[in-house]
Structure formats: structure tokens, C-alpha cells
C-alpha positions as CSV (number, residue, x, y, z in Angstrom):
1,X,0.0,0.0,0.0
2,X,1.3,3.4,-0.8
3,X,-0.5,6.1,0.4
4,X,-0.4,9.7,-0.5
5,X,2.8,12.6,1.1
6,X,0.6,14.1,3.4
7,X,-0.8,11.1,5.0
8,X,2.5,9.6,5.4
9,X,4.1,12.8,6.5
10,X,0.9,12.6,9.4
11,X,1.6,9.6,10.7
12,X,4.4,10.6,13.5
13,X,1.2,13.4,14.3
14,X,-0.8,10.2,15.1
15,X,1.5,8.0,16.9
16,X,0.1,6.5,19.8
17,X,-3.1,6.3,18.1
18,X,-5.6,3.5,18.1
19,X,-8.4,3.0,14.8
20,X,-11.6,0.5,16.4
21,X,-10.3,-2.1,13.7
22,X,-6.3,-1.7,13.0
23,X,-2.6,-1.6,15.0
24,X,-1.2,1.7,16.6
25,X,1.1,3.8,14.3
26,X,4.2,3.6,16.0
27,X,6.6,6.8,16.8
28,X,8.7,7.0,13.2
29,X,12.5,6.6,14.1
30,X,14.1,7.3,10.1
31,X,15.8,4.0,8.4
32,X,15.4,1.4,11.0
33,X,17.5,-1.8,11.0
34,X,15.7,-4.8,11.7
35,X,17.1,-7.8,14.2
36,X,17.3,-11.3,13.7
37,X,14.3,-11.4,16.2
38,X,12.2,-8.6,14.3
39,X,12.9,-10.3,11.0
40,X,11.6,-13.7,12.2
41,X,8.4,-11.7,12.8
42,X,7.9,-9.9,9.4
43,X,8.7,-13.2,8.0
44,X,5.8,-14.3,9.4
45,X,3.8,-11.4,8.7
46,X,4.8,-11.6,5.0
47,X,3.9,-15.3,5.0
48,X,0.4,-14.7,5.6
49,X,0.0,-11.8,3.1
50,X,1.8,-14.0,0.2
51,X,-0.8,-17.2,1.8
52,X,-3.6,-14.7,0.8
53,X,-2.9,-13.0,-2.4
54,X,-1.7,-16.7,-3.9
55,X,-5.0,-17.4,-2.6
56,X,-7.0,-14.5,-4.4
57,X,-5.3,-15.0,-7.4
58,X,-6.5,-18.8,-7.9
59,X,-10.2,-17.9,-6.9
60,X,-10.4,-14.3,-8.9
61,X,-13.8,-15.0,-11.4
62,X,-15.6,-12.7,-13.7
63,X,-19.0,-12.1,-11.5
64,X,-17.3,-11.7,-8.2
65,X,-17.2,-8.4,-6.4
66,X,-14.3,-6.3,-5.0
67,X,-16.3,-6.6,-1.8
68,X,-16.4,-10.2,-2.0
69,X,-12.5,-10.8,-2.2
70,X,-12.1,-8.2,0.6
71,X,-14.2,-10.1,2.6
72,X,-12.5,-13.2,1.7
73,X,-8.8,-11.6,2.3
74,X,-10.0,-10.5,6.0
75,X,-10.5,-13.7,6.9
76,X,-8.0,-15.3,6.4
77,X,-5.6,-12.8,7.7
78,X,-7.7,-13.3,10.7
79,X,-7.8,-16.8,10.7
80,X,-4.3,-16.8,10.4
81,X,-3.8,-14.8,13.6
82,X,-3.0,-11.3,12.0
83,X,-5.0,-8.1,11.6
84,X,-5.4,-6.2,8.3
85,X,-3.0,-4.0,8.4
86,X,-5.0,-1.6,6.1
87,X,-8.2,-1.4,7.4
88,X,-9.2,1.7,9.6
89,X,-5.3,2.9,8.4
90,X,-5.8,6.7,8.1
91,X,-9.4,6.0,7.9
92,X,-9.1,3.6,5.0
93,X,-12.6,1.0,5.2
94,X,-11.0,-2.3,3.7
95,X,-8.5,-5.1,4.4
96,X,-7.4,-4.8,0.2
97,X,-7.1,-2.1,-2.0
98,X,-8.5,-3.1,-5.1
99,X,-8.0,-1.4,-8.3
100,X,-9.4,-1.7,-12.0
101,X,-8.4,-0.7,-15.0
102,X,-7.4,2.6,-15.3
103,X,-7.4,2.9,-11.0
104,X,-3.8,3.3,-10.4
105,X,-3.7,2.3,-6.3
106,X,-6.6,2.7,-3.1
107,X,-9.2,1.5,-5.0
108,X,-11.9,1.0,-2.5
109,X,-13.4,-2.7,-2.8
110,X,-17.3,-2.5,-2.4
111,X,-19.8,-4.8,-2.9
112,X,-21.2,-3.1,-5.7
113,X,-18.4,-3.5,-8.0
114,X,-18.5,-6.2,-9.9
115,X,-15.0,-8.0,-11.5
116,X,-15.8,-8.6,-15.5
117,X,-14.2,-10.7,-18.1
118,X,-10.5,-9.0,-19.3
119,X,-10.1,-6.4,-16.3
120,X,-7.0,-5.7,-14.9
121,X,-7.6,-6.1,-11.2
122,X,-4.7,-5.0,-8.8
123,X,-5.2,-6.5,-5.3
124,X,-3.1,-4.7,-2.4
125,X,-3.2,-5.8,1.1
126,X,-1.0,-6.0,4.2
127,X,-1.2,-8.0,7.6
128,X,0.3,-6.8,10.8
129,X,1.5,-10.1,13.1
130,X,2.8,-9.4,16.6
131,X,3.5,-5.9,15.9
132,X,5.1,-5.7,12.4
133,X,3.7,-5.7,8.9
134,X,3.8,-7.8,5.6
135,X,2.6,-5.6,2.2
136,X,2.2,-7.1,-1.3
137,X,0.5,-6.2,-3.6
138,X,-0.4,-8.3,-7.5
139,X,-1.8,-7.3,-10.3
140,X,-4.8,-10.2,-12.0
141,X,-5.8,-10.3,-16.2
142,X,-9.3,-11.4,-15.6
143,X,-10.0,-14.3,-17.9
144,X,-8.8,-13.5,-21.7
145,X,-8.0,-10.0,-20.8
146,X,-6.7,-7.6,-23.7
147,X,-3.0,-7.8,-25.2
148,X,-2.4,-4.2,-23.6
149,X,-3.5,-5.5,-20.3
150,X,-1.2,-8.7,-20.1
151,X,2.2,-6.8,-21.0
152,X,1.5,-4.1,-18.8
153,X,1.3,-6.5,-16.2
154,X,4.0,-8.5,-17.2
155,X,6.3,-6.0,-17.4
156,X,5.6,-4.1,-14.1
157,X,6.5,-8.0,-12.7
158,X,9.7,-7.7,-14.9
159,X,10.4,-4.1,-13.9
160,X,9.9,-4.9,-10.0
161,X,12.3,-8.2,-10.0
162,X,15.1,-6.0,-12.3
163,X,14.7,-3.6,-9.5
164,X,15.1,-6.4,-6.8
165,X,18.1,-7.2,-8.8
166,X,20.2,-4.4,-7.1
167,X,18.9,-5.1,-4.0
168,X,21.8,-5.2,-1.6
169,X,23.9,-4.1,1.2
170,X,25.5,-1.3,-0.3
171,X,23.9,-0.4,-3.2
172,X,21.4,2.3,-3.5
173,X,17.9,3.7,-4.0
174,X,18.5,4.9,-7.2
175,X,20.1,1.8,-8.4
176,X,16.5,0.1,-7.5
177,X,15.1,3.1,-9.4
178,X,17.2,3.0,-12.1
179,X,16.7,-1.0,-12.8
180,X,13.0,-0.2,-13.0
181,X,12.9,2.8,-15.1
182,X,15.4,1.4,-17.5
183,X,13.4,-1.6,-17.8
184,X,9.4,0.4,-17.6
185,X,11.2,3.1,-20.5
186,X,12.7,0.4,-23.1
187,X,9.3,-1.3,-22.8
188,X,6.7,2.1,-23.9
189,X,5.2,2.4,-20.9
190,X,5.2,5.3,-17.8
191,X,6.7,5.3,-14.1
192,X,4.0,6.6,-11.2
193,X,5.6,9.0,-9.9
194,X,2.6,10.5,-7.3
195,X,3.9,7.6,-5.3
196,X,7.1,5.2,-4.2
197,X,7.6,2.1,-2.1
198,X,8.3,2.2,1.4
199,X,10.2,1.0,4.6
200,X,8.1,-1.5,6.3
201,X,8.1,-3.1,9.4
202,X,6.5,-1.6,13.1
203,X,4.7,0.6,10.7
204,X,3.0,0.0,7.4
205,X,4.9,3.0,6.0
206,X,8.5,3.7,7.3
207,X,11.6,5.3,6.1
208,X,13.1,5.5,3.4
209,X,10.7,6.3,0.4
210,X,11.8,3.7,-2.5
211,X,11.3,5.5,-5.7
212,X,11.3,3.8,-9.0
213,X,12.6,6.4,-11.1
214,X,15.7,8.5,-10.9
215,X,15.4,11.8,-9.1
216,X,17.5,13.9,-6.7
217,X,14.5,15.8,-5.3
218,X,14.5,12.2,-2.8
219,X,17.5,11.0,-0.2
220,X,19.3,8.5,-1.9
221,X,19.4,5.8,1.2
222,X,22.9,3.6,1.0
223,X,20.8,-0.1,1.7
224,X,22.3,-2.0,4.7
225,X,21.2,-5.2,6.0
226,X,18.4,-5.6,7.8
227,X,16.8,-3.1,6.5
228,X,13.1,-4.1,5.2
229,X,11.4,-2.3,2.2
230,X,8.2,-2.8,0.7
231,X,9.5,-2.3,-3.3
232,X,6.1,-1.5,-5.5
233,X,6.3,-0.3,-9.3
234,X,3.4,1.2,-10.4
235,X,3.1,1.7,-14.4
236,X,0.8,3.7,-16.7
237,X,0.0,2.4,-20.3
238,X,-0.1,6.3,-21.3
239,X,1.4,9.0,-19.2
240,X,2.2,9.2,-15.3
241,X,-0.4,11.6,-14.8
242,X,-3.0,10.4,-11.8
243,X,-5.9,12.2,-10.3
244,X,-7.9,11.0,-7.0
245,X,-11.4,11.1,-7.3
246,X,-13.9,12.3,-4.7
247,X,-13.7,9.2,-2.5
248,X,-10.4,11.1,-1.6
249,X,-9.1,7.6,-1.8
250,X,-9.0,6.2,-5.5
251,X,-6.5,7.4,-7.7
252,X,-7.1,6.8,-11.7
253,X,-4.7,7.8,-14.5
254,X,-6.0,11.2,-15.9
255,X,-5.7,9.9,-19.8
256,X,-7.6,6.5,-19.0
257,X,-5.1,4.3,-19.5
258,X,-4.6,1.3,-17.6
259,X,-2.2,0.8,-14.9
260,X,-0.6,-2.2,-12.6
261,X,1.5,-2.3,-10.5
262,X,3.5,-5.7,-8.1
263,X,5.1,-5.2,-5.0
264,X,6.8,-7.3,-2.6
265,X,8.3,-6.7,1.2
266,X,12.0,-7.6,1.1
267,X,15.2,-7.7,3.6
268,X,18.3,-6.1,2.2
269,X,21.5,-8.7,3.0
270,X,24.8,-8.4,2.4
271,X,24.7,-10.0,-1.0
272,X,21.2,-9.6,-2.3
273,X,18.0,-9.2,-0.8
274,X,15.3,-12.2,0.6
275,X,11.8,-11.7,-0.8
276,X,9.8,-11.9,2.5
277,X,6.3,-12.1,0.5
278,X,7.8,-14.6,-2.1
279,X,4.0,-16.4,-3.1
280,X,6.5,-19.3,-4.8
281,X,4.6,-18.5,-8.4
């Protein structure tokens, strides 16, 4: 999940806050290194998110509603002994973010909305276990789905494992940024730039931001290990441009163009990194 500057620049405002439904938002202490103890944690955290989206991604129909795979994604993060880490998060109503078409991220799953045959349906969702979070997020062609749709989506995968490529202890953000641009660019399509990846861990959204295209307006973090970052490219068919609409949540690309994006929580090593949400597919 990836939610807009202001809320995340809010969130050491709230600390110490409780929502009826999700975990505290813990005081924000910059790039925090992870122990063997916290990592054991996340990487259980992370199981259950990958459990789930593996899950949605086998059962995903034409005819079902956002609201129903909400519903279904809840559960079993309950079941599994986790709370949705998105739910009541800022005020956000749902356990997933679910996104369609030309919705770019915080699409708002509802009951209402029904999935039909070739959208592009891009399921978000987090858990938080013992106090740490897992985030993932996938992106699902919907039976024969469109040409467009399946190489979008197939190369926001590619452009998120090129950037996990240069994933390790001393390396940099923009060498992430620049694996996934490079790859996003030679391929016709646009990098999101309204929003980045994250640090995860005690919080849903920590230090540093993880950008996915080359910038100097953004510290560029040196990674270290233990370090845990939630890596998401989000890609535009047209151009970058994005808009929310008056949910205040649901952001769309301002052309109409599809988007997808695939993200995965990962911990820097010294030699590469360890996907923590790794779904095995």
C-alpha cells in the first residue's frame, strides 16, 4: 500500500493512536535496521499476506465483487492470527485495495463493483502479526483479458524483479530506481511517480521512500542489512499523470489508460536481498 505525502508525513502526528479495527502507528524513528528477532516476525507477517494473495489470485472470477474478495482476504488474515494491516489505516474502510483498469492504487473494494471478463484487477493488502507488517501487492488479467493488459502486467512483474536485482547491502535507492525505469522506459510504458515504495516493518509506511525512477529531489538511502522495504512499481500504459477522485481515496490515470503495478516486502542482505512475501509462483 502506498498512500499519499501528506498522510504519510501525518503519521508521526498520530503515533500513539488506536483506529476500532487496525494496529497503533508507532513513533517514526528514520531508516530502521531490523534484528534477527524482528525479521523472524515480518517473515511471518509476510507469510500470511503472500498465503492470501496466492489465494485470491487462484479464486479471482468474472462475477465476483471487490467486496467479496475483501471479505475473503480478511479472513483469512484473521484466521491466520493477523489483523489487516489496512483497514481503519488513516481511515481507509477495507483489508485490500482493489484497483481496476485505469485505477492506479486505493481502490476501495465494495460490494457493488462487480469483476468482469479481461479487467486488470490490482489486489493490495497488508497484515500486521505481533506488531510488524507484511505488504504485497499483485496485479490479476481477468479471464482473456486484452493484449495491452497482459504486457503491462507483465512487465511491471519484470520491472519490479530488475529492481530487486540491485537489492543489496551497499547499493542504492536509485540503483533500484534505475533498474526499473530502465526496464518500464525500453518497454513504452510510464513510471508513477505520485507515489514510491516504502520502509516497512513496526509501521506499514516507514523510512526510506523507495522511488522507482531517478530523481535527486529524494535521499538517496545507502541499503544495509536488515533493512526491510516494501518495493512496488506502479506503471501507466499512457502517461504518469494520476488524479484522485472524490472518495479522496482512488486514484485513476487522468488519460484512462490502464495501470498495474506488483510489490513485494523484502530484507536487504549483504549480498542480495530475501523476498519476504515470495508467493512461490
Amino acid at each position: 500500500m502506498n498512500l499519499f505525502a501528506d498522510l504519510l508525513a501525518s503519521t508521526q502526528a498520530a503515533q500513539g493512536q488506536v483506529t476500532a479495527t487496525g494496529p497503533r502507528i508507532q513513533k517514526r524513528r528514520g531508516v530502521e535496521i531490523k534484528s534477527a528477532r524482528e525479521v523472524k516476525i515480518m517473515r511471518q507477517a509476510s507469510h500470511i499476506v503472500a498465503t492470501v494473495l496466492r489465494e485470491v489470485m487462484g479464486m479471482v472470477e468474472p462475477g465476483q465483487t471487490t467486496g467479496d474478495i475483501d471479505a475473503y482476504a480478511e479472513k483469512r488474515i484473521r484466521e491466520m492470527g493477523a489483523t489487516p494491516s489496512f483497514k481503519g489505516y488513516h481511515g481507509f474502510p477495507a483489508s485490500i485495495c482493489a484497483s481496476i483498469n485505469n485505477e492506479v492504487v486505493h481502490g476501495i473494494p465494495s460490494p457493488k463493483r462487480v469483476i468482469r471478463q479481461g479487467d486488470l484487477l490490482k489486489v493490495d493488502t497488508g497484515a500486521y502479526f505481533e506488531g510488524y507488517h507484511g505488504d504485497s501487492c499483485i496485479t490479476i488479467c481477468v479471464g482473456d483479458a486484452p493484449e495491452e493488459a497482459q504486457t503491462l502486467s507483465r512487465v511491471a512483474k519484470e520491472a519490479l524483479m530488475a529492481g530487486l536485482g540491485q537489492v543489496k547491502a551497499g547499493n542504492t535507492l536509485l540503483d533500484i530506481a534505475g533498474a526499473v525505469e530502465d526496464h518500464v522506459k525500453a518497454n513504452g510504458f510510464s513510471v508513477v511517480e505520485d507515489y514510491t515504495g516504502h520502509g516497512v516493518g513496526r509501521n506499514l509506511h516507514e523510512e526510506p521512500s523507495v522511488f522507482n525512477f531517478r530523481t535527486d529531489e529524494l535521499p538517496n538511502v545507502t541499503l544495509r542489512p536488515g533493512m526491510t522495504l516494501a518495493i512496488e512499481p506502479i506503471l501507466n500504459a499512457g502517461s504518469k499523470a494520476c488524479r484522485t477522485l472524490r472518495d479522496q481515496w482512488t486514484v485513476v490515470t487522468r488519460d484512462g489508460s490502464l495501470s498495474a503495478q506488483w510489490e513485494h516486502t523484502v530484507l536487504v542482505t549483504s549480498d542480495g536481498c530475501e523476498i519476504l512475501t515470495d508467493r512461490g509462483d
